[in-house]
C-alpha positions in Angstrom: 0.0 0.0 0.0 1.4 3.6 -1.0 1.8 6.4 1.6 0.5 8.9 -0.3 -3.0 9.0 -2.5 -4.0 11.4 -5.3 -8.0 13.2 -5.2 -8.5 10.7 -8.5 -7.4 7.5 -6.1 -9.6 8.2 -3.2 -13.0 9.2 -5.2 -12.6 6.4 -6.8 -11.6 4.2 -3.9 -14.5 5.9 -1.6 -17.3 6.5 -4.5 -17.2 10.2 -3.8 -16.9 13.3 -5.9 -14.0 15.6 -5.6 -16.2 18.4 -4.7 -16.8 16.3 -1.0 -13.0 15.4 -0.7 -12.5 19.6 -1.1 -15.5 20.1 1.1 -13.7 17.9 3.8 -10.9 19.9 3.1 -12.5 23.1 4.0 -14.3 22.0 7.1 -10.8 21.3 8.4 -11.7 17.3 8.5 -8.5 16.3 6.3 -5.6 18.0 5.8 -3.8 17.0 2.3 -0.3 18.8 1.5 -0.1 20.6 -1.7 2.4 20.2 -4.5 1.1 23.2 -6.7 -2.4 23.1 -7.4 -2.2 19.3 -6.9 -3.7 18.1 -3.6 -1.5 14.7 -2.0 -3.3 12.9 0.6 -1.7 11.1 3.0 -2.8 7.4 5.6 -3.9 10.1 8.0 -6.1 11.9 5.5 -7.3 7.9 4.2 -8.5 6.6 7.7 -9.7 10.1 8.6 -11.8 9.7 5.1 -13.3 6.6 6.1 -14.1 7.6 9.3 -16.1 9.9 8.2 -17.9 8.6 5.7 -19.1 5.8 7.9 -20.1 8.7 10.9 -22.3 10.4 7.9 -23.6 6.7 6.8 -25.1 6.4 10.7 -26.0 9.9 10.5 -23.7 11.7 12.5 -23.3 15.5 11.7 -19.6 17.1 10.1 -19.4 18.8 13.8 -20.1 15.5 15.1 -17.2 14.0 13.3 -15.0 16.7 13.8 -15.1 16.4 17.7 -13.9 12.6 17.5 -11.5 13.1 14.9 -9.7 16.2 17.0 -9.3 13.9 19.9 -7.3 11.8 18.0 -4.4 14.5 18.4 -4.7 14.4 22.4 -1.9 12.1 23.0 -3.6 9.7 25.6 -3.1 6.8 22.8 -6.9 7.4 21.6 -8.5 6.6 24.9 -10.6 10.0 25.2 -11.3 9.7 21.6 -13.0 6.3 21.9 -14.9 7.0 25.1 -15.8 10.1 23.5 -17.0 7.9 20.0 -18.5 5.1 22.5 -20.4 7.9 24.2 -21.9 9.3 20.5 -22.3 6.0 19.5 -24.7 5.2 22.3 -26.5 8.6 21.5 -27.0 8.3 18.2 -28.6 4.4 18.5 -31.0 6.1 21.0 -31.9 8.4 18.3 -32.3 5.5 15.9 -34.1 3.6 18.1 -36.7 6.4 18.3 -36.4 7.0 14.7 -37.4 3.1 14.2 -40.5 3.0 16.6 -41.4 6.2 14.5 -41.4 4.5 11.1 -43.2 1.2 12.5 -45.9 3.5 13.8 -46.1 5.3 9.9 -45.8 2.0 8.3 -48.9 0.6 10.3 -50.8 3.5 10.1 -49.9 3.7 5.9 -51.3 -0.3 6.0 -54.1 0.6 7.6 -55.0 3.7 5.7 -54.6 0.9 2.5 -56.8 -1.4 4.2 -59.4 1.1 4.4 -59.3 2.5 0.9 -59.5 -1.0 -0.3 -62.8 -1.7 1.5 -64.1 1.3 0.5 -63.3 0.9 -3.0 -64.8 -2.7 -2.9 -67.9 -1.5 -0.7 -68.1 1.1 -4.1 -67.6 -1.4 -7.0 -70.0 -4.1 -5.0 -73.2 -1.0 -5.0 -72.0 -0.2 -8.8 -72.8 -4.1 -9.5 
């Protein structure tokens, strides 16, 4: 594996655009050095990439990221950074948890909003008959 990755090898690697590699870049999430105009990501920038991608795939916010991934520079050998992460992590499957009682309540309520158009429209076409 190389030490240093190009904008093309990453959007590619990760399935994202430039434009969210930059916007990373500007949020201060990833650092990459520059050799002109061209932008040369390192490992750090790699694993910081991934870790965020997979905090936005759970649906943590950029600020959310951003606080675990500046703990990594506290030199404790990551400790507050994962009880910090365990920490979100429990938060945000609370907010999930919610978030899937929410749905099960819509779904059954959708069902049974079906249910009840179909008698009607069976109670309609029966009189029509």
């Amino acid at each position: 594996m190389t030490n240093t990755f190009t904008i093309r090898q990453l959007t590619k690697e990760f399935s994202v655009t430039a434009r969210t590699l930059r916007f990373y870049e500007d949020e201060k999430l990833i650092a990459p050095e520059r050799r002109g105009q061209t932008r040369i990501y390192s490992l750090r920038d790699r694993a910081r990439i991934i870790l965020i991608l997979r905090g936005r795939r759970v649906g943590f916010s950029l600020a959310e990221m951003r606080e675990i991934l500046d703990l990594y520079d506290i030199k404790d050998g990551g400790v507050t950074q994962l009880v910090h992460a365990r920490r979100k992590f429990e938060e945000r499957i609370a907010i999930l948890e919610r978030q899937k009682i929410d749905i099960e309540d819509s779904l059954g309520e959708l069902r049974r909003g079906i249910t009840n158009i179909d008698m009607a429209l069976a109670k309609n076409q029966a009189a029509a008959e």
